[in-house]
N, C-alpha and C positions, 0 to 999 in steps of 0.2 A: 248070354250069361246074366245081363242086367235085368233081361226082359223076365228070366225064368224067377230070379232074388224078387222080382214086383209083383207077379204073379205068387210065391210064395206067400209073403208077406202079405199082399189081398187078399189073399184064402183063407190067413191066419188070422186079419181084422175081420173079415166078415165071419169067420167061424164064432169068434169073440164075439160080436155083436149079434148073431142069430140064439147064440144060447143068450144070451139074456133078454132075447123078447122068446124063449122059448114056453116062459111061465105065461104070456100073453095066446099059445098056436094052439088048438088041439090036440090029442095026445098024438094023434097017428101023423101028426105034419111033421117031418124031422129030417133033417139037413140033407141025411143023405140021398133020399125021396124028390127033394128039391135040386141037387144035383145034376142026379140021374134025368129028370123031366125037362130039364137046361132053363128053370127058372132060377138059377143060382143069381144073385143080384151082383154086377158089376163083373160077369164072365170073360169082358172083353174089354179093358180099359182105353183102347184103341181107339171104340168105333165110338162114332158123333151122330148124332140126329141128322137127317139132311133140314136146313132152313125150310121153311114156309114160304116159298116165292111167291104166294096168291095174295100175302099180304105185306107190307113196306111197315118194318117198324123204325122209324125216327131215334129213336133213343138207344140204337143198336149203333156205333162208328160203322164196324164192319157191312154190314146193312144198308147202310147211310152211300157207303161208298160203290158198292156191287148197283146200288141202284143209280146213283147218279155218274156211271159207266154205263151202264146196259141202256139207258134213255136216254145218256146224252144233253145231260142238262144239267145245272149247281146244286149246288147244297137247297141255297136259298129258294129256286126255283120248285124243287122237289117240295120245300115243306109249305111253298103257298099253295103246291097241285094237292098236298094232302090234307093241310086243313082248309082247304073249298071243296075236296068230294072224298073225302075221309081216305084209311090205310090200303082199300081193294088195290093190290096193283093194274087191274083190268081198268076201274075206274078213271084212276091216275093216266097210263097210257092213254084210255079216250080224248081227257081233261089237257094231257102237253100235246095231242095228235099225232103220237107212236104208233 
């Protein structure tokens, strides 16, 4: 019931927010075109990117933490491996000998 009120309501903001970049589209691009073709923006409030595990970003906590689990080493350690051979996590692994 909650999910279907959210799902409402984001239909109803984005519908709002498409008509008024509607004077910015071409005449033939219109809502329900975009819809139908499942480029509606925000279709599925659910889903998440998967992270970039090829690179270690520092300034990420969550990030910070997945990585100094999976390598087995501190905080600290991690960000000396990455500022001596930058963010590749391949690099990094070579650099603590993962």
């Amino acid at each position: 019931m909650i999910r279907k009120a959210v799902k409402r309501l984001s239909e109803k903001i984005m519908l709002k927010q498409l008509s008024e970049l509607a004077e910015e589209r071409p005449a033939g691009d219109d809502v329900s075109r975009l819809r139908k073709r499942g480029n509606w923006p925000m279709d599925n409030l659910t889903k998440r990117e998967q992270p970039d595990r090829s690179k270690i970003n520092m300034h990420e906590a969550f990030e910070v933490k997945y990585w100094t689990h999976a390598l087995g080493v501190s905080k600290e350690e991690l960000q000396r491996a990455v500022d001596k051979v930058g963010n590749s996590a391949a690099t990094v692994r070579k650099e603590l000998g993962v």
